[in-house]
C-alpha positions in Angstrom: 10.6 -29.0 32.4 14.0 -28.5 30.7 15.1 -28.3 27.2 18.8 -28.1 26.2 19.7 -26.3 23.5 21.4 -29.1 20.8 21.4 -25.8 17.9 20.0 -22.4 18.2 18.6 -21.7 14.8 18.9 -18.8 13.1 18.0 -16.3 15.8 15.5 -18.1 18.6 14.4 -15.8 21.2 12.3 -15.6 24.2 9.4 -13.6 23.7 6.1 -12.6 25.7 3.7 -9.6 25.2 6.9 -7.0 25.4 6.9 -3.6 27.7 4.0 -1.3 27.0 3.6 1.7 29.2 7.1 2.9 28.5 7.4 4.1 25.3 7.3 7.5 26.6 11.2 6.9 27.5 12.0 5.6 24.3 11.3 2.1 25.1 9.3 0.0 21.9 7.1 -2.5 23.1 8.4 -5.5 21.3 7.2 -9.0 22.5 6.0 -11.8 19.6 5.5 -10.3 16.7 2.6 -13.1 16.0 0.7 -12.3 19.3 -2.2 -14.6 18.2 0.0 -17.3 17.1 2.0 -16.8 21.1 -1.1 -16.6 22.9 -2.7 -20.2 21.0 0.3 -21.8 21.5 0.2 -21.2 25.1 -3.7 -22.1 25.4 -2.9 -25.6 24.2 0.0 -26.3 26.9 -2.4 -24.8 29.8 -0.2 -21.9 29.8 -1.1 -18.7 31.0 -1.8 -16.5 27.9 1.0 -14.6 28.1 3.5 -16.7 29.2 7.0 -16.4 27.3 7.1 -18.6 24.1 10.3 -19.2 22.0 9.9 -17.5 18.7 11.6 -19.1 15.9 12.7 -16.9 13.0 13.2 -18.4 9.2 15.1 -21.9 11.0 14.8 -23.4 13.7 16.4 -25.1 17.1 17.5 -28.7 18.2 16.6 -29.4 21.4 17.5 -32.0 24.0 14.6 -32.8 26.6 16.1 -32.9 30.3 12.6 -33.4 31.9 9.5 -34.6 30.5 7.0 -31.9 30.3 4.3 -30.2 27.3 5.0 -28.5 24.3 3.3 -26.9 21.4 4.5 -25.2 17.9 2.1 -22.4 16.4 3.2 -20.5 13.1 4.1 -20.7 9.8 6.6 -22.2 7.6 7.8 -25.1 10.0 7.3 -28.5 11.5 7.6 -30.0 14.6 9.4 -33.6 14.9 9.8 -35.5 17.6 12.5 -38.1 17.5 12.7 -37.6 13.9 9.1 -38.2 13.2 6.3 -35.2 12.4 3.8 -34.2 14.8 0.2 -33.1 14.2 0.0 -29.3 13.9 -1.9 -27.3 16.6 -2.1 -30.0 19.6 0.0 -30.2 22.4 2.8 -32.9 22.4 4.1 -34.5 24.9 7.6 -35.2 25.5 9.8 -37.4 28.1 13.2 -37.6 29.4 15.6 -38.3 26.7 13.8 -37.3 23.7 14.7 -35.4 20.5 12.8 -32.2 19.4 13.6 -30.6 15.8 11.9 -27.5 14.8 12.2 -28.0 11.0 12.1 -25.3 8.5 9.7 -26.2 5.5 11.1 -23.4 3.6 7.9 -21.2 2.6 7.6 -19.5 6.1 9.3 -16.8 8.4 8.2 -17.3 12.1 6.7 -20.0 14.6 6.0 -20.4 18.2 7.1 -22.7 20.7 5.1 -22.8 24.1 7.0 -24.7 26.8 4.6 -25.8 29.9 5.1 -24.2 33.5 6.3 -21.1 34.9 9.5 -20.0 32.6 12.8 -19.1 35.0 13.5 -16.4 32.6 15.5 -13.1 33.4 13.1 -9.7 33.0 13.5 -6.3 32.0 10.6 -4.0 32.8 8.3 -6.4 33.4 9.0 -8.4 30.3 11.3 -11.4 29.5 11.5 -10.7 25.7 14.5 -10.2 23.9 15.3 -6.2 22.4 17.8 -5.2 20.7 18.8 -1.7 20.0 21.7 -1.3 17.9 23.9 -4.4 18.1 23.3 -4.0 22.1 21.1 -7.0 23.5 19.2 -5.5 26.4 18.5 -9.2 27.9 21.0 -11.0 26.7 19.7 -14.1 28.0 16.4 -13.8 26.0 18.7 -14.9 22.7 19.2 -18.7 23.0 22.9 -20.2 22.2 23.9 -24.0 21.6 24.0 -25.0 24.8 21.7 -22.8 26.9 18.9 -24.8 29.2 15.4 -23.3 29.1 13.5 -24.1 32.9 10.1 -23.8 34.0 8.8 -25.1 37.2 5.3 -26.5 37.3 2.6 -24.3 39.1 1.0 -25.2 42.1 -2.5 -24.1 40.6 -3.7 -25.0 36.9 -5.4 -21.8 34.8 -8.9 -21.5 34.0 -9.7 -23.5 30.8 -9.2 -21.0 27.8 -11.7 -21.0 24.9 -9.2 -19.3 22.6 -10.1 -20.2 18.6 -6.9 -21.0 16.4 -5.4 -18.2 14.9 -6.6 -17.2 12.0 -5.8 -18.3 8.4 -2.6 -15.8 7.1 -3.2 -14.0 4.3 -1.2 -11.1 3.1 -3.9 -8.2 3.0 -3.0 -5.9 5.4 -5.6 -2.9 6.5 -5.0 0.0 6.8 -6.6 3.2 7.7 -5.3 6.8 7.3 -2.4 8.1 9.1 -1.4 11.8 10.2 -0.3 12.9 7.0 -2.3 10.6 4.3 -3.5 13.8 2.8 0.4 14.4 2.1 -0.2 11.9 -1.1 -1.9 12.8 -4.1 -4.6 10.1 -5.7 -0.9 9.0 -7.7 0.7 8.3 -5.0 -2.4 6.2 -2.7 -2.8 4.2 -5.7 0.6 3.4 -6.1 0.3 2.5 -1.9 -3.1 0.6 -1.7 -4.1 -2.2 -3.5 -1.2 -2.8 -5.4 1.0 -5.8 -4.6 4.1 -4.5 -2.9 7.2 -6.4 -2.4 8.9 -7.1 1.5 12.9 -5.9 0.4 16.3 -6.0 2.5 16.7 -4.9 5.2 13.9 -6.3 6.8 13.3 -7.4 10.4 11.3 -7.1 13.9 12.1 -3.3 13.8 10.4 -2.7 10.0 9.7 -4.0 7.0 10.8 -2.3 3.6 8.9 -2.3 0.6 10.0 -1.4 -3.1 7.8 1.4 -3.6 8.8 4.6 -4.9 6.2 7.1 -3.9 6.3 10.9 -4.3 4.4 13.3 -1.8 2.4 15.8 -3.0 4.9 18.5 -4.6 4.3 21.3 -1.9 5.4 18.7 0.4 7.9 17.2 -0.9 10.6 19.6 0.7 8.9 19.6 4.0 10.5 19.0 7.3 8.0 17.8 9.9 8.7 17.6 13.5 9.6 14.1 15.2 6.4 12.9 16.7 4.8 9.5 18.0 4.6 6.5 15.5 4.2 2.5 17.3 3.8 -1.0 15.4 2.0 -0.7 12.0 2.6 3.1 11.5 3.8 3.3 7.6 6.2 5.7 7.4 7.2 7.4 3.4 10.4 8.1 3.0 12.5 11.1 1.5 12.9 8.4 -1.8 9.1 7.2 -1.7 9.9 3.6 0.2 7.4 2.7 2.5 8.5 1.6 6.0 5.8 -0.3 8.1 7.0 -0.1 11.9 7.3 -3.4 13.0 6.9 -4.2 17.3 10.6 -3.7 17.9 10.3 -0.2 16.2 11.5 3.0 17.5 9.0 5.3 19.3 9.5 8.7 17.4 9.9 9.4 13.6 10.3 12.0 11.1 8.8 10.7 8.4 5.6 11.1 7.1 3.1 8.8 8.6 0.8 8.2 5.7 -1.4 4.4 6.9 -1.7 2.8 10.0 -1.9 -0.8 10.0 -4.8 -2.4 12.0 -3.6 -4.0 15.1 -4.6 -7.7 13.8 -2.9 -7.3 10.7 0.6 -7.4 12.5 0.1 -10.7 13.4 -0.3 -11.2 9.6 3.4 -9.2 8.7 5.4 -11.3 11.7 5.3 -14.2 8.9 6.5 -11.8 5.7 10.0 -12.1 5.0 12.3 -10.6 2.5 11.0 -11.2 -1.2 7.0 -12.0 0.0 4.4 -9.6 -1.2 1.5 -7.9 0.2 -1.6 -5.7 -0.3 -2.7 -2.7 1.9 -6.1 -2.1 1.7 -8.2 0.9 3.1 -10.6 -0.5 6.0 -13.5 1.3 4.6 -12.7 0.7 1.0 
């Protein structure tokens, strides 16, 4: 199947299950941020699990079919339309030689998924094809779609073994928690200022980390404390010196020197990849 690029959206990227095993050289795992939504989406073309997707951020690409082949949109926030008409959410669609696909913003979400059927032709970096950025550097530059650009796959020889994979699950924006490293470095003020208390998603905001507009203070004897850099990954919450928490997104950095006060359960990042600047959200204790 192929699928010209008409429009890029905002920022469209190719994204799988990322690069684990190598954060140990400074490498963050990345991949889709919604790995539910990635993995569904890829179930209802016959995909492998995790085969790349496109991940669409706040709008979303034109495309121009070349071939006739399978496609299917999982997320939130946006519609699929094909030749200018809407199509049912969560089923695969079809698509032929000629035809029109619109990913169309519906202006309450953040992020969607775009399974293409086949075997992507898609340039890799450690084992991955998803896009990373570090700095303004693009480590696969080709994982960042363009106007113009042509996404191939070829079809496979041998079909997968039928999935059973349940929709994702509803969103909601309650994310659990458990304790981190240095939870005991807030007072009872400051964790119930944290937890369960709306908190607001503030600029800047992105796959690295998400900003809230809290203003926390550690307990006093450790307010002036330096701790060493150590290990954080996706979901740590990190406090800053002013009291903003920072929950680590998948495109995060591997060390920190901030307090690490929560930890976000690993199904509940699915549930931040569709928070965007301005949205709110809860963290709850898992055993409270």
């Amino acid at each position: 199947m192929k699928l010209q690029f008409t429009t890029s959206g905002l920022r469209t990227t190719t994204q799988d299950l990322g690069r684990p095993g190598h954060t140990h050289m400074g490498v963050p795992i990345g991949g889709a941020l919604d790995r539910s939504a990635m993995r569904y989406a890829n179930h209802l073309v016959g995909n492998a699990l995790d085969t790349p997707v496109l991940e669409v951020t706040l709008s979303g690409p034109h495309l121009h079919c070349l071939e006739a082949g399978r496609v299917a949109l999982v997320g939130s926030g946006f519609d699929l339309l094909l030749n200018g008409q809407p199509q049912p959410a969560l089923l695969p669609i079809s698509v032929n030689l000629g035809d029109q696909l619109l990913i169309k913003s519906s202006g309450n979400g953040c992020r969607a998924y775009l399974s293409v059927s086949g075997e992507w032709q898609a340039e890799r970096w450690l084992g991955s094809a998803s896009a990373l950025r570090i700095g303004s550097h693009e480590l696969v530059p080709g994982a960042v779609w363009t106007r113009g650009d042509v996404l191939e796959t070829r079809d496979r020889s041998v079909n997968p073994w039928p999935s059973t994979l349940l929709p994702p699950q509803p969103l909601s924006n309650i994310i659990k928690v458990s304790p981190g490293p240095e939870y005991d470095w807030m007072d009872d003020h400051g964790r119930s200022q944290l937890l369960s208390k709306r908190i607001r998603v503030v600029d800047p905001s992105n796959r690295v980390g998400l900003r809230t507009d809290t203003q926390i203070q550690l307990r006093e004897e450790k307010r002036h404390s330096e701790m060493v850099s150590s290990g954080v990954q996706p979901g740590t919450v990190q406090l800053t010196h002013s009291g903003q928490a920072i929950i680590l997104m998948r495109d995060g950095q591997t060390i920190g020197g901030y307090p690490r006060v929560l930890q976000c359960e690993s199904r509940s990042l699915d549930q931040l990849a569709h928070l965007k600047v301005g949205d709110e959200l809860m963290l709850s204790l898992i055993d409270s």
